[in-house]
C-alpha positions as CSV (number, residue, x, y, z in Angstrom):
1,X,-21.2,-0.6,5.1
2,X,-24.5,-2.8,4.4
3,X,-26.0,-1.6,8.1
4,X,-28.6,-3.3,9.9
5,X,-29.6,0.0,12.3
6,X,-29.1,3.4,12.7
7,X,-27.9,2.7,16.2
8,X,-27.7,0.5,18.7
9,X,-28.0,1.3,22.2
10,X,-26.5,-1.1,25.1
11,X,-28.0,-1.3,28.3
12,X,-31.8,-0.7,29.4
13,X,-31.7,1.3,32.0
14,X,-33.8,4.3,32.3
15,X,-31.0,6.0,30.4
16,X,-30.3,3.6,28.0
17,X,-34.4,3.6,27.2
18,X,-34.0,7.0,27.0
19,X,-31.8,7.4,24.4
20,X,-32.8,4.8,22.5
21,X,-36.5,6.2,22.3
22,X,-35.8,9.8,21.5
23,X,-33.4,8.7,18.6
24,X,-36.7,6.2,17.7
25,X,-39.0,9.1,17.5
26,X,-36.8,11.0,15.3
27,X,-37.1,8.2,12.7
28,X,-34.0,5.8,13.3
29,X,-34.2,2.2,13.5
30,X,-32.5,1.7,16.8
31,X,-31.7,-1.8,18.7
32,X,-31.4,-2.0,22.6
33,X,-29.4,-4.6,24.2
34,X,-30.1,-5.7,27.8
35,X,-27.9,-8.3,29.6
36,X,-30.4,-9.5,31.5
37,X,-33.7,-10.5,31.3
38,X,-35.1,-7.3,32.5
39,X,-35.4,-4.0,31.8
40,X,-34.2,-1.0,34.3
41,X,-30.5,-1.6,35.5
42,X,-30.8,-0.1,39.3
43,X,-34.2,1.5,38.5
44,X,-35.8,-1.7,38.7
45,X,-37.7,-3.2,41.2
46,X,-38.0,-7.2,42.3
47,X,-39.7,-9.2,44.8
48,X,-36.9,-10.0,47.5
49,X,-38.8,-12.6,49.0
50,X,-42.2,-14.1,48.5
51,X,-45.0,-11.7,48.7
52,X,-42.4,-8.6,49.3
53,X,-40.8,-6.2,46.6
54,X,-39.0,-3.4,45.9
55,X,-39.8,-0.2,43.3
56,X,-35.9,0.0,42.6
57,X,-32.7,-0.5,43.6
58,X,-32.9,2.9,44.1
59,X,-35.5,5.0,45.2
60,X,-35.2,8.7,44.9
61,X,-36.8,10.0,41.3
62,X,-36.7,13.7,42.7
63,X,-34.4,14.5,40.3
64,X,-36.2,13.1,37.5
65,X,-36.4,15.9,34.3
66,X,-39.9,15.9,34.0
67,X,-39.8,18.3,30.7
68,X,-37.4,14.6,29.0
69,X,-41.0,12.6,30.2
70,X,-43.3,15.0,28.6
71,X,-41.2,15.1,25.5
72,X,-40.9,11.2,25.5
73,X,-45.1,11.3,26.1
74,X,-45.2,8.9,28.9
75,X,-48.0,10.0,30.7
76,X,-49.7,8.4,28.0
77,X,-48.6,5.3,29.3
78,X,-49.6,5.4,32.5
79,X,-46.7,7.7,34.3
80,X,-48.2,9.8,36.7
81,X,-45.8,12.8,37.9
82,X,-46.1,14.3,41.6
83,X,-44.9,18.3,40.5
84,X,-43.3,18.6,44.2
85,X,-40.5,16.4,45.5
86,X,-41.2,13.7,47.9
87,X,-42.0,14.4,51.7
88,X,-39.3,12.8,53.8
89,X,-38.5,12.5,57.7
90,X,-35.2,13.6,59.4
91,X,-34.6,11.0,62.2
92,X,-33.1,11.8,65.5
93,X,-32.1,8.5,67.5
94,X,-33.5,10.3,70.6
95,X,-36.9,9.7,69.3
96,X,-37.2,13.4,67.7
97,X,-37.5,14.3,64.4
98,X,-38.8,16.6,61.6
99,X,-41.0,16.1,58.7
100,X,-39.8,17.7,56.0
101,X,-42.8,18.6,53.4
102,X,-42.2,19.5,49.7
103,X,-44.7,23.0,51.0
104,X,-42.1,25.5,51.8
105,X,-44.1,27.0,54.9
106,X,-45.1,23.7,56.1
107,X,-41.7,22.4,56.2
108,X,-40.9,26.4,58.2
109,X,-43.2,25.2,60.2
110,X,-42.3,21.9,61.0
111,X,-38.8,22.8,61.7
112,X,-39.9,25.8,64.1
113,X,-41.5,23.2,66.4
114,X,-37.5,22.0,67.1
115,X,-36.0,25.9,66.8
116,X,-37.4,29.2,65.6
117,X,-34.3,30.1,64.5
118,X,-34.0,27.0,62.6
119,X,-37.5,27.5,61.0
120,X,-36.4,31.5,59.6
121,X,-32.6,29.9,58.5
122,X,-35.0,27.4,56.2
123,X,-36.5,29.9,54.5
124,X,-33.2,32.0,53.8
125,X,-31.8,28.5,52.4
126,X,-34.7,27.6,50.2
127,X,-34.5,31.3,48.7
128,X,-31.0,31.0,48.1
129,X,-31.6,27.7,46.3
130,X,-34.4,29.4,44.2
131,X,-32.1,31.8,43.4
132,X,-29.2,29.7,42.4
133,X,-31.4,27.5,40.7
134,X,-31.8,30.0,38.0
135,X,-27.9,29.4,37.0
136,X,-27.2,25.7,38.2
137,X,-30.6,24.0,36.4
138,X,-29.7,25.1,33.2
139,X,-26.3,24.3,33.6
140,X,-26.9,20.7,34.4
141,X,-29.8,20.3,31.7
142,X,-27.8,21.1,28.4
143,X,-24.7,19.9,26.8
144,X,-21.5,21.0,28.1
145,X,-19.2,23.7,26.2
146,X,-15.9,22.0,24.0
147,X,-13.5,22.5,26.3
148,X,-10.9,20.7,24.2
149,X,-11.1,22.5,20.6
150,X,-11.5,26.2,21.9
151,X,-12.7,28.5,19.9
152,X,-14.9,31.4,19.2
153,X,-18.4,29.9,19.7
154,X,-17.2,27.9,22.5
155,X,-15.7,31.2,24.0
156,X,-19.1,32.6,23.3
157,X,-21.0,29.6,24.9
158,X,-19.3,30.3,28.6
159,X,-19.2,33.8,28.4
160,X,-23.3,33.5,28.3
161,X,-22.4,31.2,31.2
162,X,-20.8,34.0,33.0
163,X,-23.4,36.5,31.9
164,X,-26.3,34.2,33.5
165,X,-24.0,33.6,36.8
166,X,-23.7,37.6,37.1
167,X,-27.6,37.5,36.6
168,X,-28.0,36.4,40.4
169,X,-27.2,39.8,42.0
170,X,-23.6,40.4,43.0
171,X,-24.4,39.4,46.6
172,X,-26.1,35.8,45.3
173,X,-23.0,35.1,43.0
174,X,-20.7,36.3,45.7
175,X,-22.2,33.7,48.4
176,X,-22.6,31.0,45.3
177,X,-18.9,30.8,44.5
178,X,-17.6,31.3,48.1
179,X,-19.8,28.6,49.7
180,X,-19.3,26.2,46.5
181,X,-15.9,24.8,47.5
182,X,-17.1,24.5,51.1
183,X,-17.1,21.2,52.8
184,X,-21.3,20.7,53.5
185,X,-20.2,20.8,57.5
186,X,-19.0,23.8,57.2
187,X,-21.8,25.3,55.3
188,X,-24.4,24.1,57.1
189,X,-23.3,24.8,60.2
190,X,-23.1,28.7,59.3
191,X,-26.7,28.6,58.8
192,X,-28.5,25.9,61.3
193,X,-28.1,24.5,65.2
194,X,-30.0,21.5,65.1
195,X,-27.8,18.8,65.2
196,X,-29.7,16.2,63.6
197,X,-31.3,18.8,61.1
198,X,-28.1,19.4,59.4
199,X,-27.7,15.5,59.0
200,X,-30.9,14.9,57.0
201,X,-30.2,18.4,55.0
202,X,-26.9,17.3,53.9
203,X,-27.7,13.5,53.4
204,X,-28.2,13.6,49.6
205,X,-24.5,15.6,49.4
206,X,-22.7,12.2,50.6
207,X,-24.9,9.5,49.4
208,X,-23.0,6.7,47.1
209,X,-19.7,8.9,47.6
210,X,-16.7,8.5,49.0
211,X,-16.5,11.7,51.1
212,X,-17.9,12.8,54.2
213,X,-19.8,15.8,55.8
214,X,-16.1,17.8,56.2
215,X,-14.7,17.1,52.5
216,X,-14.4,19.8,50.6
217,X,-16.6,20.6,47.7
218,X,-19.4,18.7,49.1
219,X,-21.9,21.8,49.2
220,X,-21.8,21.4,45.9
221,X,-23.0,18.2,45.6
222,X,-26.0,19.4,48.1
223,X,-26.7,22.5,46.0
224,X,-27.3,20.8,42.5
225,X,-29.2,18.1,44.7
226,X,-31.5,20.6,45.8
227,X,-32.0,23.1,42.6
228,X,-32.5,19.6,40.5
229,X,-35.2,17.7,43.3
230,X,-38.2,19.5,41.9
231,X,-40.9,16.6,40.9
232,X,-40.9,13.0,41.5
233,X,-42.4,9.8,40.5
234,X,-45.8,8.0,41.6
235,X,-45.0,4.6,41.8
236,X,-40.7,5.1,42.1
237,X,-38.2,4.3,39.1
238,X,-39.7,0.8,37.9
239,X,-42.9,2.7,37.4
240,X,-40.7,4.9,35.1
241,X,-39.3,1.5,33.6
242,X,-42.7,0.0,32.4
243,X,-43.6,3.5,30.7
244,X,-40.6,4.1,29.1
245,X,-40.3,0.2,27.9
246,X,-43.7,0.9,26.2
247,X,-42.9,4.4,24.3
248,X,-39.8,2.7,23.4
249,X,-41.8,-0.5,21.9
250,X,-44.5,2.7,20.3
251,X,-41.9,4.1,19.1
252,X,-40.4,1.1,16.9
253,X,-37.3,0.4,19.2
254,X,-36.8,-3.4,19.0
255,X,-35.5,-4.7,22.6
256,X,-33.4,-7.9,23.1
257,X,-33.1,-9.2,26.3
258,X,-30.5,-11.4,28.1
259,X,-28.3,-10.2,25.2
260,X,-24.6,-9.4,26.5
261,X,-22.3,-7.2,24.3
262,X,-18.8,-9.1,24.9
263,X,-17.4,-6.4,22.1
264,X,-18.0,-3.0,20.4
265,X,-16.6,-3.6,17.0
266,X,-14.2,-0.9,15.1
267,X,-12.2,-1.4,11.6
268,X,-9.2,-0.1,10.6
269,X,-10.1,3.4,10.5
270,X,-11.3,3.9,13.9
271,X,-15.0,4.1,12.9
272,X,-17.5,1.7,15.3
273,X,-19.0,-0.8,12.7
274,X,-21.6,-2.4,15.1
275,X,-21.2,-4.9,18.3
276,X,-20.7,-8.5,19.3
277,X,-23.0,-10.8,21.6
278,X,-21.2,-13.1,24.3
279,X,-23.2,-16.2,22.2
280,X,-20.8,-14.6,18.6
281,X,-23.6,-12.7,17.3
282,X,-22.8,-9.5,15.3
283,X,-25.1,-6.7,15.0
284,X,-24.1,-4.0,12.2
285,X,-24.5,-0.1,13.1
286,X,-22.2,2.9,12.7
287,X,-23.2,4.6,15.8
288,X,-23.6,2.8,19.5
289,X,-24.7,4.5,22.3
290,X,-23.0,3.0,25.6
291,X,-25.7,3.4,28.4
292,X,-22.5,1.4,30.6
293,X,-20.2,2.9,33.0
294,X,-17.2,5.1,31.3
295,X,-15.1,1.7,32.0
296,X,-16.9,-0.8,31.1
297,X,-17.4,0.8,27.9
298,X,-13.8,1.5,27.3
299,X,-11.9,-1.2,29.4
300,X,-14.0,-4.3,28.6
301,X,-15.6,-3.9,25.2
302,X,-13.4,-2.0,23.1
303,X,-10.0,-3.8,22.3
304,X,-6.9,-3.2,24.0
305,X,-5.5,-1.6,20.3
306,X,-8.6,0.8,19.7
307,X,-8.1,3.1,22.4
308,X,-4.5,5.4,22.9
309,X,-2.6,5.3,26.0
310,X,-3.7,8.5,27.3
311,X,-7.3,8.0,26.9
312,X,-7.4,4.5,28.7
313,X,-5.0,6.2,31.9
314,X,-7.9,9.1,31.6
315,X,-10.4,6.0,32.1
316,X,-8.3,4.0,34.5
317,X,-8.5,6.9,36.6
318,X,-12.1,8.1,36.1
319,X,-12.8,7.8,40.1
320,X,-15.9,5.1,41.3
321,X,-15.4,4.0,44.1
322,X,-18.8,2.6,45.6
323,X,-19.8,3.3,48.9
324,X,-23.2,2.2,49.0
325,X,-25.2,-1.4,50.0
326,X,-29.0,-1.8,49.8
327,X,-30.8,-4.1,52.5
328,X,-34.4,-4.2,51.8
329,X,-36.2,-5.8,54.8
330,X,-39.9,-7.1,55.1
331,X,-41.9,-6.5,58.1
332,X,-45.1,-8.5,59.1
333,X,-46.8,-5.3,60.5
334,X,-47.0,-1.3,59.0
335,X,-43.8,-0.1,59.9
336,X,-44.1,2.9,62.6
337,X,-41.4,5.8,63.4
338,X,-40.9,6.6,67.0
339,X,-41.4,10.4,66.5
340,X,-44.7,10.1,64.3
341,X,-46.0,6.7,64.3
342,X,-49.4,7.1,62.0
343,X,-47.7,4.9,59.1
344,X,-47.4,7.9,57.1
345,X,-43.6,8.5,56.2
346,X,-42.5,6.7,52.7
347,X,-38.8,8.3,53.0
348,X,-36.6,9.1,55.8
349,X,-32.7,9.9,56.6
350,X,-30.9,8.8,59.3
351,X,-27.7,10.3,60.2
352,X,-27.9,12.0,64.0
353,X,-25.1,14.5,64.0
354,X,-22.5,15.9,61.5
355,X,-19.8,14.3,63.5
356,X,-21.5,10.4,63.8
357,X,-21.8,11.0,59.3
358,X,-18.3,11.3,59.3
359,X,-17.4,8.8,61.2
360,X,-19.3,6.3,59.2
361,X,-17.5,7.6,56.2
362,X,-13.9,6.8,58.4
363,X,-14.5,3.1,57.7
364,X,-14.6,3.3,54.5
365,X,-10.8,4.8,53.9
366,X,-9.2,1.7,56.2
367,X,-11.7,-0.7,53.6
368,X,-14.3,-1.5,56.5
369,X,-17.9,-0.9,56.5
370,X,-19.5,1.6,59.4
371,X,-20.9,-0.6,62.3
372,X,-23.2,2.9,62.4
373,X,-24.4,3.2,58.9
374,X,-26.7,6.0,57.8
375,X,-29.5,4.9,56.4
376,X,-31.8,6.3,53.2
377,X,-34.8,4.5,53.9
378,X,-38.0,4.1,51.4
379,X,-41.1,2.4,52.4
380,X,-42.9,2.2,49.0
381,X,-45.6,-0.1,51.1
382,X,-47.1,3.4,52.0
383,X,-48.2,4.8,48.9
384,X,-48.4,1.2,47.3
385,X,-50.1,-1.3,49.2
386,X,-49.4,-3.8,46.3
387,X,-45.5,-4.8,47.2
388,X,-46.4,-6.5,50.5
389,X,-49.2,-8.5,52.4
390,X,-52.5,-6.5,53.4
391,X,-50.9,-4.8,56.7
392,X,-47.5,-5.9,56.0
393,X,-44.1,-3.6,55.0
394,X,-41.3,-3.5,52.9
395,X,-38.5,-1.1,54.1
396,X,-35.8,-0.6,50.8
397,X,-33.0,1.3,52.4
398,X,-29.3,2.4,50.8
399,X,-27.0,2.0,53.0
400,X,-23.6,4.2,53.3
401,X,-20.8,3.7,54.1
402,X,-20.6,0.2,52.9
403,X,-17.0,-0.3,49.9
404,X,-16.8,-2.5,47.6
405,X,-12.7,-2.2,48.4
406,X,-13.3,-4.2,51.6
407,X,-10.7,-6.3,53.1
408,X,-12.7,-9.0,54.9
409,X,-14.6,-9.7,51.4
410,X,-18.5,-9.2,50.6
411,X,-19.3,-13.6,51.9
412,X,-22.6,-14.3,53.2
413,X,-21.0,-14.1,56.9
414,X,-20.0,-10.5,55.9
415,X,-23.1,-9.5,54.2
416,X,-25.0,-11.0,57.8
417,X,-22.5,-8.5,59.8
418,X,-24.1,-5.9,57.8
419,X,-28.0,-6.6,57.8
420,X,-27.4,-6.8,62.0
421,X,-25.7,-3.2,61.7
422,X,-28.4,-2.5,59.8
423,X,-31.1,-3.9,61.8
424,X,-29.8,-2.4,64.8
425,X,-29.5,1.3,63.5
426,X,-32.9,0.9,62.3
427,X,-34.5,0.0,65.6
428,X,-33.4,3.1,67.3
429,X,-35.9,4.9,64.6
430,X,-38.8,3.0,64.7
431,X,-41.1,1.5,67.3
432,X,-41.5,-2.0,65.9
433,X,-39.3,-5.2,67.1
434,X,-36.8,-7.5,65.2
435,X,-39.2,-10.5,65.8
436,X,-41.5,-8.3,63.2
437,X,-38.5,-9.1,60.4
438,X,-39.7,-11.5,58.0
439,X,-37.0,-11.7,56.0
440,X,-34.1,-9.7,54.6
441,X,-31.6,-9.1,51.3
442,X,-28.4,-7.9,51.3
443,X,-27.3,-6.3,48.1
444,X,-23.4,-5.3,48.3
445,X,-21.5,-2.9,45.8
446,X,-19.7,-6.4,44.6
447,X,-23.5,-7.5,43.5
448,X,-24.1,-4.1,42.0
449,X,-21.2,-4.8,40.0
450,X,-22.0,-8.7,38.6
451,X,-25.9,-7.9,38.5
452,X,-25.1,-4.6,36.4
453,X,-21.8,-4.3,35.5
454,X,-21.1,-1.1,37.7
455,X,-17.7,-0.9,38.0
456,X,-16.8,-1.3,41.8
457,X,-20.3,-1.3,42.2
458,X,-20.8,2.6,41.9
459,X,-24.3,3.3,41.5
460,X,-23.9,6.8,40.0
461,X,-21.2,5.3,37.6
462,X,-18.6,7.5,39.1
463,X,-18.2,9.6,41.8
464,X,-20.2,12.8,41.6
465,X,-16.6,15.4,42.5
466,X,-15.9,19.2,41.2
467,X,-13.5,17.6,38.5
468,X,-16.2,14.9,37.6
469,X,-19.1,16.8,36.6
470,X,-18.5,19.4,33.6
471,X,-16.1,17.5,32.2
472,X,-17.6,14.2,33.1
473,X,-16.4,11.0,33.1
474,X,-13.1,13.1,31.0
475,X,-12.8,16.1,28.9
476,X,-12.0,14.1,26.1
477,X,-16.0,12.8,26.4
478,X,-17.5,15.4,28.5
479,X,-20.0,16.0,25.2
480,X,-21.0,12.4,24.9
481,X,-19.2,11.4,22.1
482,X,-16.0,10.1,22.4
483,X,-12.4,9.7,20.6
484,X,-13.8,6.3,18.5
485,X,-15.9,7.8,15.5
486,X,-19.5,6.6,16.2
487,X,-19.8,5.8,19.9
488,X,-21.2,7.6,22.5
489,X,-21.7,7.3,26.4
490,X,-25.0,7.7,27.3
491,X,-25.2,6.6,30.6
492,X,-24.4,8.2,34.2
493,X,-21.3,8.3,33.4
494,X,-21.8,11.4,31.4
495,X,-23.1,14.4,32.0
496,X,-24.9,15.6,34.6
497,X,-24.3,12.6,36.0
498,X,-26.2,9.3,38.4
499,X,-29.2,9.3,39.7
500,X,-32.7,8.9,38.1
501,X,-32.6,11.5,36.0
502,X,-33.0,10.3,32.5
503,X,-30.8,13.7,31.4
504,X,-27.5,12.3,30.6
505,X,-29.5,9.7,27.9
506,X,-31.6,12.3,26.6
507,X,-28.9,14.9,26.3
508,X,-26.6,11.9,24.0
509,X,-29.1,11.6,22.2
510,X,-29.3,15.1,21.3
511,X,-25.7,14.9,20.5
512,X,-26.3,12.4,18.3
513,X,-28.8,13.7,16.1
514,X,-26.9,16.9,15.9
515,X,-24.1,15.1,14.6
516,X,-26.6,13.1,12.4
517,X,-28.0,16.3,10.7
């Protein structure tokens, strides 16, 4: 075939621009496609209203592998990396609440002020995540084992899996496989009293997923939240997005914007051959990388003869079910919290009680939002006075639960309903009045979905469960490449999975130029 790149990559999101820049650096002449006329999927930022804006869609670059951004060299364009996650606020609607510093013994300390007991159960849970770190980082930082053609080195590969889990200790392995399958209620409540403490602690187990504080398997979701939320981003994900869109351009990756793929292209043999544009352009490549969800990769731009029956029911069952809004409000005045109002918090949780979290997951199985939402709530205003007026504040808060299966519809009148649930949940927190609101956007998962193409508006790309993780989105593509000779997911969709993590594009890529070599 008379090619035209090495690759192309579709979708610029952080992962997409991931992929796309390591494969760069390693010589190929790679092609990025964007649909739109930006760069960043969720990761990027946009002023909501005149004067106000937001860092990102989403906001929480804890996870963020900083050893992908050294290895992509973006400090040298201007990323500057925090080597501590983000200090947050746990919000009790009673006016009390904790704040929860990266420090170890500052946050013991903090959390003694509420209970003493509290404060000593901290510091057994933050040595039981250093020591399960050890096993889970590593895990969910390389490519997964072939779990589909078994054989001696794969057997190898998870036996040194086993011999690193038997590492911990007997007792630490012990309480890491009983307390895995737990629901996040249930483990937390083994260990803490504070009501609203557990709330915020678990908050990152539940967010954009269609489970609640008492399903099971959810401790998991906390643990590999905590072990991977080391380091975090000055300036949130669209600072991310400008440095990585400039080692991308260093690195000789040429980027076309508002440039749809309608079609991934395969011949007769089952070999990709390159991609069509919506406006009939072709673009020649034997390999793409697919930085788009699992279905939208499969579903929408393959043809309906390319892929076998079992592999598209495998898809068609891949689970996304999207559970999360975003409202991102503008204040005319710094915003204040009721328990510490000196207009330092950038993130806080809501959530009150274990019980009121899974009630506002209820809604969600009868296709209703929660008139009680919990709220993840980032005030970038704080550390960066440039997204609003001098004095002024921009609150970008994910909202859960809010599906996109929802009966009444996502109208205007709907998406008002919300903002006031919103609105209202957010006033028990903080000290300031509605008549402070400037203005207000409602983002629902159906917008996700036409803004970004995330199916049912999932903003991990599928939901983060115990049989959607190793072997994510399927076995059959848990290693990034897939059953059609040439592509390759790249996106959240893979492994380890959503978030701003950068991992799952710089782990394809990997793949890639293994099977390159």
């Amino acid at each position: 075939m008379n090619k035209s790149y090495d690759i192309i990559v579709i979708g610029g999101g952080h992962n997409g621009l991931t992929t796309a820049t390591i494969l760069a650096k390693k010589g190929m002449k790679v092609l990025l496609l964007e649909k739109n006329k930006f760069l960043g999927g969720i990761a990027s930022g946009h002023e909501f209203i005149p004067g106000y804006r937001t860092t990102g869609l989403v906001h929480d670059t804890s996870g963020v592998r900083t050893s992908v951004l050294k290895q992509l060299g973006l400090e040298q364009f201007g990323l500057k990396i925090k080597n501590a996650r983000p200090d947050a606020a746990i919000l009790a609607k009673d006016g009390r609440g904790i704040f929860l510093p990266s420090d170890r013994n500052k946050a013991i300390e903090e959390i003694t002020k509420i209970s003493k007991d509290d404060g000593e159960a901290y510091r057994d849970y933050r040595i039981f995540i250093d020591e399960i770190g050890k096993f889970l980082f590593p895990l969910l930082n390389e490519i997964p084992p072939d779990l589909i053609q078994f054989g001696t080195k794969e057997l190898f590969a998870l036996g040194k899996k086993g011999l690193a889990l038997k590492k911990l200790g007997k007792k630490t392995m012990t309480e890491l496989l009983k307390v895995g399958p737990m629901s996040v209620a249930d483990f937390l409540n083994e260990r803490f009293e504070t009501e609203f403490l557990k709330a915020g602690l678990l908050g990152p187990s539940i967010y954009a997923s269609y489970t609640g504080p008492w399903s099971s398997y959810t401790t998991l979701n906390l643990l590999m939240w905590e072990v991977c939320a080391r380091e975090h981003i000055v300036g949130g994900p669209q600072a991310l997005v400008n440095a990585l869109e400039k080692a991308a351009i260093s690195a000789g990756v040429v980027i076309k914007l508002q440039s749809e793929v309608s079609s991934i292209n395969v011949d007769k043999h089952g070999m990709v051959t390159g991609i069509t544009l919506k406006d009939g352009a072709v673009e020649n490549s034997p390999i793409v990388a697919s930085s788009c969800t699992p279905q939208h990769t499969f579903l929408d731009l393959l043809a309906p003869n390319v892929i076998d029956y079992p592999l598209e029911r495998s898809i068609q069952n891949y689970r996304s079910r999207g559970t999360t809004a975003k409202v991102n409000i503008a204040l005319s005045n710094k915003v204040k919290f009721k328990f510490k109002s000196d207009d330092t918090i950038e993130y806080a949780r809501t959530g009150n009680s274990i019980d009121e979290m899974e009630k506002a997951f209820d809604s969600v199985k009868y296709r209703k939002f929660s008139d009680h939402p919990i709220l993840d709530i980032h005030v970038p205003s704080v550390s960066d006075p440039t997204v609003a007026p001098d004095g002024h504040s921009v609150l970008s808060i994910l909202v859960h639960f809010a599906p996109y299966h929802f009966d009444a519809g996502w109208n205007k009148e709907q998406k008002d309903r919300l903002k006031d649930n919103v609105e209202d949940m957010l006033l028990d927190y903080i000290e300031n009045s509605r008549d402070e609101i400037v203005g207000c956007e409602v983002l629902s998962p159906v917008d996700f979905e036409d803004q970004f193409n995330l199916t049912n508006g999932h903003i991990f790309h599928g939901e983060h469960a115990v049989d959607q993780l190793i072997t994510r989105p399927i076995p059959y593509c848990a290693r990034y490449d897939t059953p059609i000779k040439g592509l390759y997911l790249s996106g959240s969709g893979a492994h380890p999975g959503g978030g701003i993590t950068c991992a799952p594009g710089f782990l394809a890529a990997e793949r890639i130029i293994k099977h390159k070599d």
